[in-house]
C-alpha positions as a printed Julia matrix, in Angstrom:
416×3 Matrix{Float64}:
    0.0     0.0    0.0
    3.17    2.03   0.45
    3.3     4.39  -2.54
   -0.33    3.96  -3.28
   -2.83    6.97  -3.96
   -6.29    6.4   -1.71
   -7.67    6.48  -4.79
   -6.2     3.65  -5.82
   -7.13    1.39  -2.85
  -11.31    2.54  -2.54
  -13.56    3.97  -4.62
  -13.72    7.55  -5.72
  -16.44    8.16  -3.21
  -14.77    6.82  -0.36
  -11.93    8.19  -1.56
  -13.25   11.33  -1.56
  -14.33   11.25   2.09
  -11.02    9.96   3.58
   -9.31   12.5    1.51
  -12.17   15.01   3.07
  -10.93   13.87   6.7
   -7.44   13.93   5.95
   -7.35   17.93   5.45
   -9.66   18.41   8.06
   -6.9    16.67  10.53
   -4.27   18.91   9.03
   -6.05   21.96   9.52
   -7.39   21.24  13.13
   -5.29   20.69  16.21
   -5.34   17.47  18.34
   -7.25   14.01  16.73
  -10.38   13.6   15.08
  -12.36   10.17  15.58
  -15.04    8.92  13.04
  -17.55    6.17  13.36
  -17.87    3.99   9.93
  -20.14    0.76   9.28
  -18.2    -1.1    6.74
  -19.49   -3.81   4.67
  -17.68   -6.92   4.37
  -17.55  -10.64   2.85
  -18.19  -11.94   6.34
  -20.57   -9.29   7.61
  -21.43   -5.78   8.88
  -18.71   -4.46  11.29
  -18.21   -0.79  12.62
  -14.5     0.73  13.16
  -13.38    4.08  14.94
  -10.56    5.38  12.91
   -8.33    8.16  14.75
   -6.84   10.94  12.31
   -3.86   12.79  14.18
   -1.6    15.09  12.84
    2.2    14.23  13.06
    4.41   17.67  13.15
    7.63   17.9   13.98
    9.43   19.91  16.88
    9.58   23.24  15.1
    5.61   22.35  14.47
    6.18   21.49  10.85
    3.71   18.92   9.13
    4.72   15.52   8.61
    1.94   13.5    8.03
   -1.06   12.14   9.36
   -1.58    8.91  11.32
   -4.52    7.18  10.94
   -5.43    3.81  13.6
   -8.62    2.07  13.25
  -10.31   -0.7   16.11
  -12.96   -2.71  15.54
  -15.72   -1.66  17.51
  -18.67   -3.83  16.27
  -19.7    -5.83  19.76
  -19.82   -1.96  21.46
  -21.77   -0.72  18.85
  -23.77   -3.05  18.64
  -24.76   -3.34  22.28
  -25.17    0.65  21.78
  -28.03   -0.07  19.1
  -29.72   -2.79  21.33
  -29.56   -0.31  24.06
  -31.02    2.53  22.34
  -33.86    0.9   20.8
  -34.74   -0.78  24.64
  -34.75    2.36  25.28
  -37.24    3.73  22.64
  -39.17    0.54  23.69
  -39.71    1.59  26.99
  -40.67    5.47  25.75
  -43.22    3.94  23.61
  -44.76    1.64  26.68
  -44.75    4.78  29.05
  -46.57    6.71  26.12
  -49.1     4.16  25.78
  -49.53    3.63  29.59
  -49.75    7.03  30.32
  -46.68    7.18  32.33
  -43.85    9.39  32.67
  -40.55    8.71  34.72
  -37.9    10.44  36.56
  -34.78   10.51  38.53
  -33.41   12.91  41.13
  -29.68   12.98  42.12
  -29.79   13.23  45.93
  -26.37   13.9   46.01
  -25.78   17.0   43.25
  -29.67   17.71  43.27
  -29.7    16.93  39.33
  -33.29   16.02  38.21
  -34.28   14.23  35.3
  -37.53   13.62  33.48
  -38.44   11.28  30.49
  -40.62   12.41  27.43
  -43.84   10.98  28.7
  -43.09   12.73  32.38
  -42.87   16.07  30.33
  -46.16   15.09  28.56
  -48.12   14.73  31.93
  -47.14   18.0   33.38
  -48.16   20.11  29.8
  -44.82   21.06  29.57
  -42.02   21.41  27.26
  -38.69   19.35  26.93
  -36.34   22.25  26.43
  -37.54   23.84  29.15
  -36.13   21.07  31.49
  -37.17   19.83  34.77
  -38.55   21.72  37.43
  -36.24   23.38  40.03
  -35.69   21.35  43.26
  -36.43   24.38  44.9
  -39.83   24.61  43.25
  -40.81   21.47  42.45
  -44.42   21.81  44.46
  -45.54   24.14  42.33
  -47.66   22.8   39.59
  -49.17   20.29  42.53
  -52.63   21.43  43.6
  -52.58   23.45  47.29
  -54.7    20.75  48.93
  -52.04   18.34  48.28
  -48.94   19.39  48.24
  -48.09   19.04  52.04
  -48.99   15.39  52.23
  -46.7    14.79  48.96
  -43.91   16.53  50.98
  -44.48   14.6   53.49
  -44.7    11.48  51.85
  -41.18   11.82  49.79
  -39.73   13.18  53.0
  -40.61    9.97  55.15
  -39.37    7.49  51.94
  -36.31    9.05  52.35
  -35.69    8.83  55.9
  -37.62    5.27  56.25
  -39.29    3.1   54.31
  -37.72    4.29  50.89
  -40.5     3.57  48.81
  -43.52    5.3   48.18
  -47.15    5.24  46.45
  -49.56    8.09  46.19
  -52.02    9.65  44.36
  -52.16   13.46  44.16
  -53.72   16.6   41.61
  -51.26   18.38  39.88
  -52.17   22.04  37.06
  -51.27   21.01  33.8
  -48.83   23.32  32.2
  -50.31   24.53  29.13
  -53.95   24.97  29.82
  -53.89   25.01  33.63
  -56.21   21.69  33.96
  -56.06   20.07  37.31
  -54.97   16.17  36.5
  -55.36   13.23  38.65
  -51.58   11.32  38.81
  -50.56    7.94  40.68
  -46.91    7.88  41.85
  -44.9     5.66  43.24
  -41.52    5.86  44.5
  -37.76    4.53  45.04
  -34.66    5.28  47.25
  -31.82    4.26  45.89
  -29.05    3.44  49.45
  -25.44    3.08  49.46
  -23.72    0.11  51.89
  -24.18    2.84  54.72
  -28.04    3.32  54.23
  -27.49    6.92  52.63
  -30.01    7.89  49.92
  -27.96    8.73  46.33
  -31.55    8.48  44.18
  -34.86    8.81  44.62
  -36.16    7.43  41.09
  -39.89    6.76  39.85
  -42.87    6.7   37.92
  -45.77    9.24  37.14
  -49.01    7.78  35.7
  -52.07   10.43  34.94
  -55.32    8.88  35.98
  -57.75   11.09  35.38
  -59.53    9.56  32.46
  -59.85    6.57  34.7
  -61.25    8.24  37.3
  -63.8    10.01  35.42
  -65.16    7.15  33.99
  -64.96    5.6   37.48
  -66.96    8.84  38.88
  -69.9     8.17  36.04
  -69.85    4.47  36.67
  -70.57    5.6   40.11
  -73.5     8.13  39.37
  -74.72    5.48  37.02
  -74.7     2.51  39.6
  -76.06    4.94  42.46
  -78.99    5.86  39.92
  -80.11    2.04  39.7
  -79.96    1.2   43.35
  -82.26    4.29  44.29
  -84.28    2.72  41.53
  -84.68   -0.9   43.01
  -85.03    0.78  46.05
  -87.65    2.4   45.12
  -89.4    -0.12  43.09
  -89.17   -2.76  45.85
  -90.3    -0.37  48.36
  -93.71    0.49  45.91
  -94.24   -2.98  45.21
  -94.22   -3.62  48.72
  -96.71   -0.99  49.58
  -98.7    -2.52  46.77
  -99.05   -5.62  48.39
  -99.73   -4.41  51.9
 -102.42   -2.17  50.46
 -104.26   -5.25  48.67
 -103.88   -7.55  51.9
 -105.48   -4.91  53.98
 -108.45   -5.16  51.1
 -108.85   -9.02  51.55
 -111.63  -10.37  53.52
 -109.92  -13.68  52.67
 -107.64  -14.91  55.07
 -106.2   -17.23  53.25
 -105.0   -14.38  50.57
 -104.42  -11.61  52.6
 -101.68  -14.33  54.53
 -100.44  -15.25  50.96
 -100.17  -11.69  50.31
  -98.55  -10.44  53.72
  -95.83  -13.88  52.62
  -95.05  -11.8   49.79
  -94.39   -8.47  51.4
  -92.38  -10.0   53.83
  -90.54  -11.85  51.35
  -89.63   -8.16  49.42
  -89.26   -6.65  52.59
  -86.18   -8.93  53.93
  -85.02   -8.69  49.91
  -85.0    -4.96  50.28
  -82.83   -4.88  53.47
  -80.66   -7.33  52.22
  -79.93   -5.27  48.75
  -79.36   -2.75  50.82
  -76.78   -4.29  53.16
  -75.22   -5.73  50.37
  -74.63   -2.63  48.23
  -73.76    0.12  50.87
  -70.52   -2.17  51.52
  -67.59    0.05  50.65
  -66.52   -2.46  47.88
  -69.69   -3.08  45.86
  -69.98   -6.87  44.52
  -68.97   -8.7   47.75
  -69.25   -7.85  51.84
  -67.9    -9.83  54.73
  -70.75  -12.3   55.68
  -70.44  -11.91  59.81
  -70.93   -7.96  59.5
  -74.32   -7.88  57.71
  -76.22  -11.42  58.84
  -76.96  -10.69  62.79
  -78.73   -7.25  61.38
  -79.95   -8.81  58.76
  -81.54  -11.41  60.74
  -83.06   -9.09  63.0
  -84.78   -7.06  60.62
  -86.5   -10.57  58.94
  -88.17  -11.06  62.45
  -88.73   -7.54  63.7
  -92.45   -8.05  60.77
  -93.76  -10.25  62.61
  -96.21  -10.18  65.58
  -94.42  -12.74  67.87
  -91.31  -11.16  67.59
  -90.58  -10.39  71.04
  -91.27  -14.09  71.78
  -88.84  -15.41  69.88
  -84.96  -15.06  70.26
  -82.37  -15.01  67.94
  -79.12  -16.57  68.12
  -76.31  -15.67  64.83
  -72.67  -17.49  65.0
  -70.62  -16.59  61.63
  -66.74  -17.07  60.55
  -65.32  -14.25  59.5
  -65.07  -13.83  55.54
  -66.27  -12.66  52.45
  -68.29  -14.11  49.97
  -69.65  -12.54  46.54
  -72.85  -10.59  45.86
  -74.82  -12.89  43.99
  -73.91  -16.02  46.73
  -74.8   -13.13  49.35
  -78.2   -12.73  48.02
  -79.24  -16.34  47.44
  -78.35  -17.0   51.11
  -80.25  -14.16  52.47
  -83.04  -15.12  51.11
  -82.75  -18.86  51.92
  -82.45  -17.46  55.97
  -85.42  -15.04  54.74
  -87.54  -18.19  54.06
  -86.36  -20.85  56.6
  -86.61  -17.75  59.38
  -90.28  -16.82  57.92
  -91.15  -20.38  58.26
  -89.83  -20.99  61.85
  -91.96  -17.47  63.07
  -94.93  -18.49  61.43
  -95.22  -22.37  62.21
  -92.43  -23.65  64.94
  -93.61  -22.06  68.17
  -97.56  -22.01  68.14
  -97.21  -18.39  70.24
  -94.46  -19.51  72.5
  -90.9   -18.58  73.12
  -88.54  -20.4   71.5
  -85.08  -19.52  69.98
  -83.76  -19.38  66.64
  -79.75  -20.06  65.85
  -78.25  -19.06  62.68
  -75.05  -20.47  61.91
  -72.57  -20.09  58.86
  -68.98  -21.53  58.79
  -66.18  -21.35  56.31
  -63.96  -24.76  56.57
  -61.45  -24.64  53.35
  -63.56  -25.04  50.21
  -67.06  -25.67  51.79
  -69.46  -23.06  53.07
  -71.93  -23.95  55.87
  -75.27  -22.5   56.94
  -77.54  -23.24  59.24
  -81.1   -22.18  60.24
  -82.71  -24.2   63.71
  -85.36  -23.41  65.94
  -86.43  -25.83  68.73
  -89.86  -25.41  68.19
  -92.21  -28.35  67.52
  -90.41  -29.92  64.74
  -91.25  -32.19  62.05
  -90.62  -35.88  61.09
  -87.17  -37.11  61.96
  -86.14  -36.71  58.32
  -88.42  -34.51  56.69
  -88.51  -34.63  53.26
  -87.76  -32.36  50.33
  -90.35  -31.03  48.32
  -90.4   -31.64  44.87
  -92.65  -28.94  43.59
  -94.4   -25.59  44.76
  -97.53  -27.62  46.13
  -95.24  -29.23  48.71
  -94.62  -26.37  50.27
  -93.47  -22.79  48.48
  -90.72  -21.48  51.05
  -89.42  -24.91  51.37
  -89.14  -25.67  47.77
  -87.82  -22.21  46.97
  -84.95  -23.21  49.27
  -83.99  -26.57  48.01
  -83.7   -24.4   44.46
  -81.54  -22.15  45.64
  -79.38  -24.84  47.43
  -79.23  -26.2   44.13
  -78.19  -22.6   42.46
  -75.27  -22.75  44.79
  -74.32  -26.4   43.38
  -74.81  -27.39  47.5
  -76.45  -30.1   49.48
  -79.36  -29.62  51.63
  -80.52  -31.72  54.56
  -83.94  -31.31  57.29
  -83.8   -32.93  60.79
  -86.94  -32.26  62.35
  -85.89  -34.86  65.18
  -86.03  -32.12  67.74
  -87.49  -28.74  66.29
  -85.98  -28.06  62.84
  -83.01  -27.83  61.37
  -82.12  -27.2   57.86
  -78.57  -27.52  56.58
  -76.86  -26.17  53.39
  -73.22  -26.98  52.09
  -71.91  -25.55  49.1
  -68.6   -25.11  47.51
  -66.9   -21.56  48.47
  -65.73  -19.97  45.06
  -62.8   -18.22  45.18
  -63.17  -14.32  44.67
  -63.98  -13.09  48.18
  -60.92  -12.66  50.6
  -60.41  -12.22  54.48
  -61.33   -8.52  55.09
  -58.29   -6.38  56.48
  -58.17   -6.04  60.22
């Protein structure tokens, strides 16, 4: 190669731009590195060639040297990195979130694209200052977020709040989730506090109109229970018939004990499920307080402690609605007796019970088949059978009535 012109060795191009870099060295003082991706028979590969000028002690020119090093596995981790990178940007973009990182140490802040995004504010205007960085959170909760960062950094050294923040370039207030990281040395001394931003208020909106929504169709059933129910006490009171103003007074009853049930069930603070122990006893009270021998009769509740689901809520209720209404009207013939309600959680298997040691029935009674047997009675073995359980009568001394059925998974212990 000694001897040889570059053009010579590459093509006039590439000539051209090595030639190009050459004069550029000689004209500049200290080296000048450039990145090239070469093509080869055996693959792509990138090089950093180093141009330095070579002058001689009076500062004369004698040349150029020019060293090249493969660089390919760098580079190439480089690439991977970067597009990772633009991975992640994209997944915070479509989540909503934004991220950043505080130096504890220098007080350097950083924000990613999609943080920028959340606040309504520019990238080139950078990060706000430490010093100020409560400002574009809302008044009412900016002390607790103070408060909260300030205790992850002394403490725990992680946190997870929700606060209101004024979006940049309109002023909108914007619900954000954000959670938090301390970042210790061997010593336990914070060097980063690093995190996440998410801006929620789209979800809570539609959360907030679910809300109106759901709260608009239980003051409906309400009400539509509580006018069918005056309905029905309205036509008993106009029926000479005994028989039908009893059949009728069953049926108010039976909406009655459905009404305070729904609305045990669906003033629970998560909607869908309720722990069974906290709404049963009152429950049960309020199915006896109708009835004329009520302060003959008294009423005994035992229940574990968990949670079962709406739906499984309501077909128990009004199993105890029916078995209950049947033990006031027919086991005590206007004397005192007692009434035990019982339900138990043993692993997969719920339990309830409904007893009354009133005058009882055959040893084993049995189960109706059809309405004509008996309504209540045959309501309940349906409903047994809704819950894919087992039901068993001992009427061996007063009546008991047992239902097991399989605990779905879905409710969980309640938080002390």
């Amino acid at each position: 190669m000694i001897g040889k012109h570059l053009t010579d060795l590459y093509p006039p191009e590439a000539a051209e731009l090595y030639m190009g870099r050459i004069r550029t060295c000689l004209a500049s003082e200290g080296s000048q590195p450039y990145e090239d991706r070469v093509s080869l028979p055996t693959g792509e590969y990138w090089f950093l060639t180093v141009y330095t000028k070579i002058t001689d002690k009076a500062g004369g020119v004698l040349g150029v040297e020019i060293i090249s090093s493969d660089i390919t596995d760098r580079k190439n981790a480089e690439l991977l990195l970067s597009e990772r990178e633009q991975l992640l940007v994209n997944a915070q973009n479509i989540a909503g979130l934004g991220s950043w990182d505080w130096n504890v140490q220098t007080n350097e802040t950083s924000w990613s694209d999609g943080l920028y995004q959340i606040y309504g504010r520019s990238p080139e205007s950078g990060p706000t200052p430490l010093e100020n960085w409560t400002d574009g959170i809302h008044p009412d909760d900016r002390q607790t977020l103070v408060n909260t960062v300030d205790r992850a950094l002394e403490t725990c050294g992680i946190y997870d709040t929700r606060y209101r923040i004024f979006r940049g370039y309109d002023g909108a207030v914007r619900w954000v989730h954000a959670r938090g990281h301390v970042i210790r040395d061997d010593e336990g001394k914070a060097l980063r506090l690093i995190g996440i931003v998410q801006d929620e208020t789209e979800f809570r909106m539609l959360l907030h109109d679910k809300d109106i929504r759901l709260r608009e169709a239980h003051h409906r059933v309400r009400n539509n229970l509580t006018t069918a129910i005056g309905l029905l006490r309205l036509q008993a009171a106009n029926k000479p018939d005994s028989h039908c103003s009893e059949a009728l007074l069953t049926a108010e009853n039976r909406l009655l004990n459905m009404l305070a049930l729904y609305q045990k069930l669906y003033t629970e603070p998560k909607e869908g499920a309720a722990p069974v122990g906290r709404y049963l006893k009152p429950l049960a009270e309020e199915m006896i307080a109708v009835f004329a021998n009520r302060s003959a009769v008294t009423l005994e509740t035992e229940c574990d402690d968990f949670v079962l689901d709406s739906k499984t809520l309501t077909t128990m209720g009004i199993v105890i609605n029916e078995l209950v209404t049947n033990a006031m009207k027919h086991a005590f013939g206007g004397k005192p007796g007692t009434i035990s309600i019982g339900v138990h959680h043993d692993g997969d298997e719920v339990e309830l019970s409904v007893k009354d040691d009133g005058i009882g029935s055959a040893p084993e009674a049995p189960l109706p088949v059809s309405p004509s047997d008996g309504f209540g009675l045959f309501l309940v073995r349906s409903l047994a059978e809704q819950l894919s359980g087992s039901i068993t009568i001992d009427g061996s001394d007063g009546t008991a009535v047992t239902i097991r059925f399989p605990h779905r998974s879905g409710g969980r212990q309640p938080s002390a």
